[in-house]
C-alpha positions in Angstrom: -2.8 -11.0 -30.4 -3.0 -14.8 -30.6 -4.1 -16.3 -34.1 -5.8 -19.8 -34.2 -6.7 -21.6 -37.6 -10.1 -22.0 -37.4 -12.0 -25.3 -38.6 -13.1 -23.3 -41.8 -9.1 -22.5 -42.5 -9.4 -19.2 -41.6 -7.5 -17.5 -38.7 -9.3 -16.1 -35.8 -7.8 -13.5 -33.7 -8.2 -12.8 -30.1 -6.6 -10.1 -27.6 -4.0 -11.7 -25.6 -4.6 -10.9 -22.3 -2.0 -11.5 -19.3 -4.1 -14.7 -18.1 -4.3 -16.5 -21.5 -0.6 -15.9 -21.4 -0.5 -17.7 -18.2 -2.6 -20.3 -19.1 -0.9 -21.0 -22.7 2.5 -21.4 -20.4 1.4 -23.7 -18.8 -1.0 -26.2 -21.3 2.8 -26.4 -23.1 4.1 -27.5 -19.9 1.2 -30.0 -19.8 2.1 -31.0 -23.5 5.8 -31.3 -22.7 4.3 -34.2 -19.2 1.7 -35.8 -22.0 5.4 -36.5 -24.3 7.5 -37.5 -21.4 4.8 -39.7 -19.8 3.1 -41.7 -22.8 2.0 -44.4 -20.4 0.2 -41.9 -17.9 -1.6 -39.4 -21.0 -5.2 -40.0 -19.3 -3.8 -38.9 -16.3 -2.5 -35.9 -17.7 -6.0 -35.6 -19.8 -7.8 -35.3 -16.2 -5.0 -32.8 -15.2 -5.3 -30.8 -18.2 -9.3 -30.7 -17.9 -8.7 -29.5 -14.3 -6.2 -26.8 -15.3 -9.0 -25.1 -18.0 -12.1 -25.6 -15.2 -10.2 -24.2 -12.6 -9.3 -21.0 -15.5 -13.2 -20.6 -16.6 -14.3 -20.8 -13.1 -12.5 -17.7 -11.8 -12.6 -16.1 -14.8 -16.2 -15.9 -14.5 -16.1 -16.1 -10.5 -13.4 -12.4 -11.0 -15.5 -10.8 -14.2 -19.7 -12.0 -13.3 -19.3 -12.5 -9.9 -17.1 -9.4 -9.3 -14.2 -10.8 -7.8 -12.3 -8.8 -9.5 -13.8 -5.3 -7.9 -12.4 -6.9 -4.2 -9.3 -8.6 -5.8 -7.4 -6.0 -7.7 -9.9 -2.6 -6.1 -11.8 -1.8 -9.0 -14.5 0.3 -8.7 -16.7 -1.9 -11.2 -16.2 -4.1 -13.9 -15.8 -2.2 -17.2 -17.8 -3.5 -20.3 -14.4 -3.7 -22.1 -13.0 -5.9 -19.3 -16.3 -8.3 -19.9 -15.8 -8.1 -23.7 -12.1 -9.4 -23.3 -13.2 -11.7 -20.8 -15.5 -12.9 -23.3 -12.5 -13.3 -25.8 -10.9 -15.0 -23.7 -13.0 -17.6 -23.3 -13.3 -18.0 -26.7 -10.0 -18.4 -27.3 -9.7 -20.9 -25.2 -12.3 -22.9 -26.3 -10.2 -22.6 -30.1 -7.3 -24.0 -28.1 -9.2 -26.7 -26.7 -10.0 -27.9 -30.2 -6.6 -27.7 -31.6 -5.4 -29.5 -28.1 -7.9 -32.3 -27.7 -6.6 -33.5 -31.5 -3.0 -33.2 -29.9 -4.5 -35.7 -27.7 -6.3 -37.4 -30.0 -3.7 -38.6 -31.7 -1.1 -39.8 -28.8 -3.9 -41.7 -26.8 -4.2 -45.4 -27.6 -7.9 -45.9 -29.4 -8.6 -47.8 -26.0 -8.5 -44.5 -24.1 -9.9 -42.2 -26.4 -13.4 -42.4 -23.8 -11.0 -39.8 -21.9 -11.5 -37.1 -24.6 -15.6 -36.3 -23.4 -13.8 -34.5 -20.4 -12.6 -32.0 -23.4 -16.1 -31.9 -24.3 -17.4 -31.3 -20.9 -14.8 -28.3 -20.7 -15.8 -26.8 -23.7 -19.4 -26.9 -23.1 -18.8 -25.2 -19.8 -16.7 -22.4 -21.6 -19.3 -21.7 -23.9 -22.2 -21.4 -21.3 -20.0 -19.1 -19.3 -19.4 -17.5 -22.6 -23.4 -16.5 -23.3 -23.9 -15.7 -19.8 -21.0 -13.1 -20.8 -22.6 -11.8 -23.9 -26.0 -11.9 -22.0 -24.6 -9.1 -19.3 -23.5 -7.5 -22.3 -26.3 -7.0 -23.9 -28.2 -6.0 -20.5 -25.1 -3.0 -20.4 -25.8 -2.3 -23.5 -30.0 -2.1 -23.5 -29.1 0.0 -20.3 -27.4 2.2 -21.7 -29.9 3.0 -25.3 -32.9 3.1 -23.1 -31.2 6.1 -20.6 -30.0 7.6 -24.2 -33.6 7.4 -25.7 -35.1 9.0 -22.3 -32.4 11.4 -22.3 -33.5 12.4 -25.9 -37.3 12.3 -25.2 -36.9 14.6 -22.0 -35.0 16.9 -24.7 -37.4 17.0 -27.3 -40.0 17.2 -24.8 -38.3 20.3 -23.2 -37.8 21.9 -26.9 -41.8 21.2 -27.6 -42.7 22.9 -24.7 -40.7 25.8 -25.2 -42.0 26.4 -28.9 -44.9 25.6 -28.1 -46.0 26.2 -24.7 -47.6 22.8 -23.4 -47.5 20.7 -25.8 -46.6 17.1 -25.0 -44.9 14.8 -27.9 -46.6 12.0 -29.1 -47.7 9.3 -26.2 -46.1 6.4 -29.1 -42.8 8.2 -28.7 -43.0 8.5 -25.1 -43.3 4.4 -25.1 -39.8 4.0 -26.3 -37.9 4.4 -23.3 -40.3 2.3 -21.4 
């Protein structure tokens, strides 16, 4: 697990996947250029910014677009495999905090107009991170509406047997529509 102080003081924690380890790897390589190169930081800014969009857009492009089923021959993608997508991205986005103020601090004030491409990053991570929790939810409301049919069909099949025809209540019935 990976543990970020939040902005509250408290730590988050988030699963530590093989691709944030990857991705940490190589920000700290980033970090390493940014101390070497003082004179080129905004450059390294951009590079940095590219590094993270080019990370959110396959991670989304392999877990919502389904790369991931042709990539690595999954059958589909799991709700588990979304969920740590999901955590992921939030991760990330903690990271991003924690890195623009690295940043922040070794620019010149002059060149701090760099830092919106953080912003920009961030804003796309958490988009990509409701359209995550969206398809969760759909899985999810999937899933309770075929459990409340299943259990409607059950009942009804108990009523009918007590009772010969009888039909539940048409209210009930309206659940699992």
């Amino acid at each position: 697990f990976f543990f970020i102080q939040g902005p509250d003081g408290r730590f988050l924690k988030f699963p530590a996947v093989r691709s944030s380890l990857v991705l940490v790897g190589l920000l700290s390589d980033y970090l390493e250029c940014a101390a070497l190169l003082q004179a080129n930081c905004t450059d390294v800014v951009s590079r940095f910014c590219e590094l993270l969009q080019l990370f959110n857009s396959r991670t989304i492009q392999l877990i919502l677009g389904g790369g991931a089923v042709h990539i690595a021959g999954l059958k589909t993608i799991s709700t588990n495999q979304i969920a740590l997508a999901s955590q992921c991205v939030g991760f990330v986005c903690e990271l991003i905090r924690l890195l623009r103020a690295v940043f922040e601090s070794r620019l010149p004030l002059n060149q701090h107009a760099a830092l919106a491409q953080f912003d920009r990053v961030v804003r796309d991570f958490l988009d990509h991170r409701q359209e995550l929790h969206r398809k969760l939810s759909a899985i999810i409301q999937q899933a309770a509406e075929h459990g409340v049919r299943k259990l409607l069909d059950f009942v009804q099949a108990q009523v009918t047997t007590a009772e010969g025809t009888e039909d539940i209540d048409p209210g009930l019935r309206g659940l699992s529509s």
